[in-house]
C-alpha positions in Angstrom: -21.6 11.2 27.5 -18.7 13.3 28.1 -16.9 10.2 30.3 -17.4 8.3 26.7 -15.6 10.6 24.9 -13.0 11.1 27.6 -12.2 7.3 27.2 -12.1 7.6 23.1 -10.0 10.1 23.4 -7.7 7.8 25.6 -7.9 4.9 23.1 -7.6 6.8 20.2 -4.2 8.2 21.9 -3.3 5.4 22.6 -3.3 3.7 19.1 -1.6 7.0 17.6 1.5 6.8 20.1 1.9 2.9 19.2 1.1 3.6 15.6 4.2 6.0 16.3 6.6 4.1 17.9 5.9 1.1 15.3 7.0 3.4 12.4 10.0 4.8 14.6 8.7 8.6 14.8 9.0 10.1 17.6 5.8 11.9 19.2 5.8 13.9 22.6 3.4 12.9 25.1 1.2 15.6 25.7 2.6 19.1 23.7 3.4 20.4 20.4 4.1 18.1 17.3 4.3 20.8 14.4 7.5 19.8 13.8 6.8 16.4 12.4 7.0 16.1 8.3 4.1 15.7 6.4 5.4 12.0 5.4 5.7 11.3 9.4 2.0 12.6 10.3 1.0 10.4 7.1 2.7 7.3 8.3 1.5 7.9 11.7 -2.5 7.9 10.5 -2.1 5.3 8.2 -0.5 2.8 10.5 -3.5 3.9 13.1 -5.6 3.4 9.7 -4.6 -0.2 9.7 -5.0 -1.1 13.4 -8.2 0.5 13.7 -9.3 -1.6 10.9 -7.5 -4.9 12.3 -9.5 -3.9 15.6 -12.6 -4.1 13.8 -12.3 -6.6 11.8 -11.5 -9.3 15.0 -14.5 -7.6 16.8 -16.5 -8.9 14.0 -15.2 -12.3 13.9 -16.5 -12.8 17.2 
């Protein structure tokens, strides 16, 4: 169970630092983040929003 999360956790990051470097904001690797606007941290989940919902969508096709 716990290696499960583990590798959600690594996918999940994984989508938010492309989701971030597709909207040009720029997100530290592993640290603090605070100082990101609330209209960066939107565009951030909504882009990981989208490709979480692309994902799914061509795992259903399938």
């Amino acid at each position: 169970m716990a290696s499960t999360n583990k590798k959600n956790k690594a996918a999940l990051n994984s989508i938010k630092m492309q989701a971030a470097s597709e909207v040009g904001v720029p997100l530290k690797d592993n640290g603090y983040n605070g100082d990101l606007t609330s209209k960066q941290a939107g565009s951030i989940g909504g882009q990981m929003v989208k490709k979480m919902i692309e994902s799914y969508e061509m795992s259903n096709k399938q």
